[in-house]
LOKOLMI-744475 format. One record per residue (C-alpha): x negated, y negated, z negated; residue in three letters. Coordinates in steps of 0.02 Angstrom, whole numbers, plus 50000, padded with zeros to 5 digits. Example, Ala and Ser with C-alpha at 12.3 -4.5 7.8 and 13.67 -1.06 7.14 Angstrom:
# LOKOLMI-744475
493855022549610Ala
493165005349643Ser
***
This chain:
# LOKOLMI-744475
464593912951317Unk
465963904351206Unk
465423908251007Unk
466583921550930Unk
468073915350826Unk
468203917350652Unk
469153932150621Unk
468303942150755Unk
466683939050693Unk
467123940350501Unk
467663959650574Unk
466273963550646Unk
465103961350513Unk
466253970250389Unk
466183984850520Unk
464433983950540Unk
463993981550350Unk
465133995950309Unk
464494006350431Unk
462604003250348Unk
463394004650191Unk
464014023250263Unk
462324028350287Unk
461794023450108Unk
462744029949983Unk
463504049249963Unk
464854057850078Unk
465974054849933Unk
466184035449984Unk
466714042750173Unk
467934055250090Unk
468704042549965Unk
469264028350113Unk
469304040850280Unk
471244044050322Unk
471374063050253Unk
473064070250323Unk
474404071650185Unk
474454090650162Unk
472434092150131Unk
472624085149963Unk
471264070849982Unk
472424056250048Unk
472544040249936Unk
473744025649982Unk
472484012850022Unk
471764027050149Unk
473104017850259Unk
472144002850315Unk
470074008050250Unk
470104020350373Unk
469824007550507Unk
468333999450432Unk
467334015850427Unk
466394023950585Unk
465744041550637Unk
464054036450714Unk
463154023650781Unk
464054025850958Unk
466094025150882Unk
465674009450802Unk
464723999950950Unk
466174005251071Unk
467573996950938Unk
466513983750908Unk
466313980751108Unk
468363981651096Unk
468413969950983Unk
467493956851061Unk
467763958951232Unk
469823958151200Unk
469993951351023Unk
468903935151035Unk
469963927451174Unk
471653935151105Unk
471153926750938Unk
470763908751028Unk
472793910951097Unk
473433913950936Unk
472423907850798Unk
471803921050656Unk
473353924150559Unk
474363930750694Unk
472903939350752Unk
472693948350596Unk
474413952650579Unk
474273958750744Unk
472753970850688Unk
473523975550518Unk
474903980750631Unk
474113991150741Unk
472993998850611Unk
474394004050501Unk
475594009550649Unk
473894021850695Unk
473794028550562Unk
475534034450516Unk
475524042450702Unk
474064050650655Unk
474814055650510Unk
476154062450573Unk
475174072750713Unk
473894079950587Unk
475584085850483Unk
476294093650647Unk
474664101250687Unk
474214107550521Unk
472614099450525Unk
471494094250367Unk
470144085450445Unk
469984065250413Unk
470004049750538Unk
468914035250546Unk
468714020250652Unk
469404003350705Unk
470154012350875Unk
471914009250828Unk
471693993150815Unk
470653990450955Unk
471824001251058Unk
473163991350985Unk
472213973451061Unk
471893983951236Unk
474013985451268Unk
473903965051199Unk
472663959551335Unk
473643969051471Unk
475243963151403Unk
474793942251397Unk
473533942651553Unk
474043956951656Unk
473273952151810Unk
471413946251742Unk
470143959751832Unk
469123967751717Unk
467683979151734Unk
467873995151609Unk
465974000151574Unk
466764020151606Unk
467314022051774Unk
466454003051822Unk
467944000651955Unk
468713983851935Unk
470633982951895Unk
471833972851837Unk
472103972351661Unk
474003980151672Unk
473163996251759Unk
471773996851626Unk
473003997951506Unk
474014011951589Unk
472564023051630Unk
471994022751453Unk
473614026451382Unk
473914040051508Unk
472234048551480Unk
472464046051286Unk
474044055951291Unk
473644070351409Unk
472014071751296Unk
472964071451132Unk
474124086451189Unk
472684096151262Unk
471654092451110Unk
470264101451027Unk
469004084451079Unk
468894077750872Unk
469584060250956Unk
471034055350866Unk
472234050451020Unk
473604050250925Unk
472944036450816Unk
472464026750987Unk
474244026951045Unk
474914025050886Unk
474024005750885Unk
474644002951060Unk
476534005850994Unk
476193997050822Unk
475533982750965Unk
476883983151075Unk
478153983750949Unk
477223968350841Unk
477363957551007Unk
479143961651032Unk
479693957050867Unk
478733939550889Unk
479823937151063Unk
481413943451002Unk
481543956851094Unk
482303974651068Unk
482373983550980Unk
482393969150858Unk
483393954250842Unk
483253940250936Unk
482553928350815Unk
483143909350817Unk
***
C-alpha cells in the first residue's frame, strides 16, 4: 500500500485530533464551529469551513475519513496538494452554503458537522478523472464502475434529502459534488465559465 500524501494525511489527523478534542472539552466548543443555519441565531462566519473538521460520532468520522483516503490519496498524487486543497476548500464551502440555503427553506435550526461535503465533493472527482476504474463500495459490495458509483450516490442523496427527516445533511453532500464539479470546470475552461488561455 502506497504511503498517504501529504495533504491527505495532514487531514486526517486534524479530523481525528479534533474529533478527540470533541469528546474533551464542553458542548460549547461543538456549538461555536458546527454550521448553525442563519435564522437560529448561533451562526458565525468562520462556521463556513470548521464545520467540516468536526464529527457526530465515532462512525461519521471513520466513514469521511475512509472517503478521504480511499479517493483523496490518489486524487492528491494527480494533482499535487494545492490544487487538491483548493479542490476541498471548494467543495466544503459550496456544502455548506447549500446547506444553508436548505436549512433556510426548511426552517430548520439544527447544526451540521462533518467532512461529507468534501468527501462527497472528491467522490464526483474520482468518477469524473477515472470513470471506468471498478470499485467496490463497502454498502451494497457490488462492483461498479466509478461513473455509476457516482450516480447512484447522487441519486440516493437527492431522493433522501427531499424525503428527509434521516438528520443526514444531503443537501450539504450534493452541495460538495456541485462546488466539485463546478471547481473542475473552471480549471478546463468550461461553461459556464470562460475558457481560460
Amino acid at each position: 500500500m502506497p504511503s498517504l500524501p501529504s495533504v491527505t494525511k495532514a487531514l486526517i489527523l486534524i479530523c481525528v485530533g479534533v474529533f478527540s478534542a470533541q469528546q474533551l472539552l464542553p458542548p460549547a466548543f461543538d456549538s461555536l464551529f458546527a454550521l448553525w443555519p442563519l435564522q437560529s441565531g448561533n451562526f458565525l462566519p468562520w462556521q463556513l469551513l470548521s464545520y467540516a473538521f468536526l464529527h457526530g460520532s465515532l462512525t461519521h468520522l471513520f466513514f469521511n475519513m475512509l472517503a478521504l483516503w480511499m479517493f483523496g490519496a490518489e486524487i492528491e498524487r494527480l494533482w499535487g496538494g494545492k490544487r487538491f486543497m483548493q479542490f476541498l476548500l471548494a467543495s466544503a464551502l459550496a456544502a455548506a452554503l447549500v446547506q444553508l440555503g436548505w436549512t433556510w427553506l426548511i426552517g430548520s435550526r439544527y447544526p451540521t458537522v462533518g467532512a461529507s461535503g468534501a468527501t462527497f465533493g472528491l467522490l464526483l472527482a474520482f468518477g469524473m478523472l477515472f470513470p471506468n476504474r471498478m470499485i467496490v463500495p463497502l454498502i451494497p459490495p457490488i462492483p461498479m464502475k466509478a461513473k455509476y458509483f457516482v450516480a447512484l450516490f447522487g441519486a440516493l442523496e437527492l431522493i433522501f434529502g427531499v424525503t428527509g427527516g434521516s438528520g443526514i445533511a444531503h443537501f450539504a453532500h450534493l452541495g460538495g459534488m456541485l462546488g466539485g464539479f463546478l471547481m473542475i470546470r473552471y480549471w478546463r475552461g468550461q461553461a459556464p465559465f470562460a475558457r481560460r488561455p
